[in-house]
GULO-68570 format. One line per 2 residues: their letters; for each residue x, y, z of N, C-alpha, C, O. Coordinates in Angstrom, 2 decimals. Example, Ala and Ser with C-alpha at 12.3 -4.5 7.8 and 13.67 -1.06 7.14 Angstrom:
AS	13.19:-5.69:7.80:12.30:-4.50:7.80:13.20:-3.30:7.80:14.24:-3.32:8.46 ~ 12.85:-2.25:7.08:13.67:-1.06:7.14:12.90:0.03:7.87:13.41:1.14:8.04 .
//
This chain:
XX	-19.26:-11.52:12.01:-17.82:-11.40:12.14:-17.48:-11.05:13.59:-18.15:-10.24:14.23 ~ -16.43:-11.69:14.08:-16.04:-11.35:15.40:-15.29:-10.24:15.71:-14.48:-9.89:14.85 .
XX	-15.36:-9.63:16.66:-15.05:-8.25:17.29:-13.24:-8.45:17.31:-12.44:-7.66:16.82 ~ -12.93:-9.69:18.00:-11.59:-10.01:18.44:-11.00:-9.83:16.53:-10.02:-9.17:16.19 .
XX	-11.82:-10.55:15.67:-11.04:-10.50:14.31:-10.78:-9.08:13.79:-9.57:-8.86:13.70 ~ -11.53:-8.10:13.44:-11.57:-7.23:13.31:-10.81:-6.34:13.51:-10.33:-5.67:12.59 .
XX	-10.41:-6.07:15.34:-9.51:-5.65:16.08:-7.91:-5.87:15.30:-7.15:-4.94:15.02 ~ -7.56:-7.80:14.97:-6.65:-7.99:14.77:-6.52:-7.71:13.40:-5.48:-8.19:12.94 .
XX	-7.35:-6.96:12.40:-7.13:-6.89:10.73:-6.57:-5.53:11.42:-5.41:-5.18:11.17 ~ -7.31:-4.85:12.19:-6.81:-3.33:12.29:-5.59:-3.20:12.71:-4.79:-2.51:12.08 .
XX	-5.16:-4.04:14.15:-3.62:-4.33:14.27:-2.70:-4.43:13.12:-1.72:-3.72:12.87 ~ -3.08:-5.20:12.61:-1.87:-6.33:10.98:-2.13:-4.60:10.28:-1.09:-3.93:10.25 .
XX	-3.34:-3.95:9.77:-2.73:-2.74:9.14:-2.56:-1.61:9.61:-2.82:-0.77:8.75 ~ -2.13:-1.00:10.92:-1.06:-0.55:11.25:0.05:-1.00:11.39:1.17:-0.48:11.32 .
XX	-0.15:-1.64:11.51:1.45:-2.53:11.95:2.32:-2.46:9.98:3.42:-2.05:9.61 ~ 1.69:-2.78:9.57:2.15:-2.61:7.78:1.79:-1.26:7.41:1.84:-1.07:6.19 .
XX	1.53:-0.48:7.95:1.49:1.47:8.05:3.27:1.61:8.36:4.19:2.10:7.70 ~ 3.19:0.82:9.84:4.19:1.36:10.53:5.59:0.97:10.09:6.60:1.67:10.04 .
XX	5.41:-0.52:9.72:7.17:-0.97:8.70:7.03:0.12:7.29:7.99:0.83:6.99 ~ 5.72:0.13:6.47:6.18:0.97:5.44:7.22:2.19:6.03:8.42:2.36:5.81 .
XX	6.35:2.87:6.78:6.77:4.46:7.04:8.64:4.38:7.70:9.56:5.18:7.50 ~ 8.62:2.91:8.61:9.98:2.81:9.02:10.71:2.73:7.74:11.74:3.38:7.58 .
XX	10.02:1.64:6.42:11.24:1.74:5.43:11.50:3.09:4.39:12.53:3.32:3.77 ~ 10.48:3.74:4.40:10.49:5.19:3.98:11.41:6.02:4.36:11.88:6.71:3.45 .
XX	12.00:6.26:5.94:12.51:6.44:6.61:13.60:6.30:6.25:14.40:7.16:5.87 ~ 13.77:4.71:6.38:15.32:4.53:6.35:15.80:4.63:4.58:16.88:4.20:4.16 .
XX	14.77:5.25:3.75:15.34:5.50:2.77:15.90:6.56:2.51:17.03:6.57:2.01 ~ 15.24:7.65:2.79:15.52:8.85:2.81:16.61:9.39:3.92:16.89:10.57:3.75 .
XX	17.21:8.82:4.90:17.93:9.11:6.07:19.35:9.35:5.58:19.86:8.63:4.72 ~ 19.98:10.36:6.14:20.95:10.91:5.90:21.83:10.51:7.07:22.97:10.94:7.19 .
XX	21.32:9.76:7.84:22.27:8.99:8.69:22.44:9.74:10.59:23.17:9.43:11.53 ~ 21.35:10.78:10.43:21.42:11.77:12.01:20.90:10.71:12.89:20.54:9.55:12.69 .
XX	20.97:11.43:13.87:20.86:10.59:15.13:19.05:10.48:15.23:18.66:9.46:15.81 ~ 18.06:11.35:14.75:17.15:11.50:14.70:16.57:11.04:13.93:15.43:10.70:14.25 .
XX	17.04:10.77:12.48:16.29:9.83:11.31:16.11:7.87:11.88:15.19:7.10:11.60 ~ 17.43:7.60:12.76:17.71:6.32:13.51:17.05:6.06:14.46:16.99:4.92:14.94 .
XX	16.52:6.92:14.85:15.61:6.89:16.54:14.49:6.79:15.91:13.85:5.75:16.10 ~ 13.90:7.85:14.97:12.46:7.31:14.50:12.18:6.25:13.39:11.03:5.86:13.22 .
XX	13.20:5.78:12.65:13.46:4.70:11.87:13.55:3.43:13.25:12.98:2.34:13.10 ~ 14.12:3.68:14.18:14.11:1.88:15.32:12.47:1.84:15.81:11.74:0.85:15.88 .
XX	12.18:3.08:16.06:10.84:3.48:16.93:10.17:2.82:15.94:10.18:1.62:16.18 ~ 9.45:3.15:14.71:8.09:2.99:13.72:8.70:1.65:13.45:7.77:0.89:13.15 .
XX	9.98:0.93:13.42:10.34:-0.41:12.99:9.82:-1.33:13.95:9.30:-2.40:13.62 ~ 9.96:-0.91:15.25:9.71:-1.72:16.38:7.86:-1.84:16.62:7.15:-2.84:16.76 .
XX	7.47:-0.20:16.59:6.40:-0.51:16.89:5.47:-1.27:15.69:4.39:-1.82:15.92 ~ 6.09:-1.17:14.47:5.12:-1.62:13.71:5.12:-3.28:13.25:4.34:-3.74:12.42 .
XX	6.18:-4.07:13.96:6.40:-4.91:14.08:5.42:-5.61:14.93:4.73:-6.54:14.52 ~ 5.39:-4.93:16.60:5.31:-5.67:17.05:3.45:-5.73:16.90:2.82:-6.73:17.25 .
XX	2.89:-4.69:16.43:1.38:-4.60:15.92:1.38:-5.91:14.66:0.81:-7.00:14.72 ~ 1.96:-5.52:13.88:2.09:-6.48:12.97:1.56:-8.04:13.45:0.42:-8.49:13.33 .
XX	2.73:-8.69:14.00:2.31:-9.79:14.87:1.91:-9.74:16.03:2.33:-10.55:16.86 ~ 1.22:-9.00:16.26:0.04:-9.12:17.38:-1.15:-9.38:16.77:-1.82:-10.35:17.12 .
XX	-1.61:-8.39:15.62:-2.67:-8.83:14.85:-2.82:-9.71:14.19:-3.96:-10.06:13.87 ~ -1.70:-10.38:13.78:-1.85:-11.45:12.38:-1.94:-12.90:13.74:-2.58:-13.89:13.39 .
XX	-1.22:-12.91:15.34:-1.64:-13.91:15.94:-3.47:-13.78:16.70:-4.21:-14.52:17.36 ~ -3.52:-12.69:16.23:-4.94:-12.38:16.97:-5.98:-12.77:16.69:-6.95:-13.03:17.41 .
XX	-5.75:-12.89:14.93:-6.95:-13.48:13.22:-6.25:-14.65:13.67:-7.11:-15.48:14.00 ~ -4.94:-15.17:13.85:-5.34:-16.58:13.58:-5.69:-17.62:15.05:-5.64:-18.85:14.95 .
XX	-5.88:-17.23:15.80:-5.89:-17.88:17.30:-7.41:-17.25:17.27:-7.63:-17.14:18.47 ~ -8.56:-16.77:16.61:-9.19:-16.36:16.68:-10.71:-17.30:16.26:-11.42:-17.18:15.26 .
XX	-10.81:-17.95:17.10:-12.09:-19.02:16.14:-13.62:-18.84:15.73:-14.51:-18.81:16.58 ~ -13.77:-18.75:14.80:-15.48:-18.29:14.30:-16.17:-19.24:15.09:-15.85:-20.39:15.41 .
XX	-17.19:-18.55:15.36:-18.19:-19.46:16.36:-19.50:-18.72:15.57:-19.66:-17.51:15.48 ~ -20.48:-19.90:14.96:-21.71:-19.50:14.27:-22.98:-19.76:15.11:-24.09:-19.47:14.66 .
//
């Protein structure tokens, strides 16, 4: 198994750590200025892990 794949499974699940915990967030939020900042923050970052990893597995070619 390749190192580069691996890397990108670990990316794709943080990145799906990080939207859960953003939608957790925005469930429970009472609407402060502080529930919105860390609800954009864990949305953004876990996005952009998200598709970083899932282009990382697939641009990623097995070589045997």
């Amino acid at each position: 198994m390749n190192i580069k794949r691996i890397f990108g499974a670990l990316l794709t699940l943080c990145g799906i750590g990080g939207l859960i915990y953003a939608a957790i967030v925005f469930a429970d939020t009472s609407g402060g200025t502080r529930d919105v900042k860390s609800m954009i923050i864990f949305g953004v970052l876990g996005l952009i892990f998200f598709v970083t990893g899932i282009s990382l597995v697939r641009t990623t070619k097995d070589e045997a």
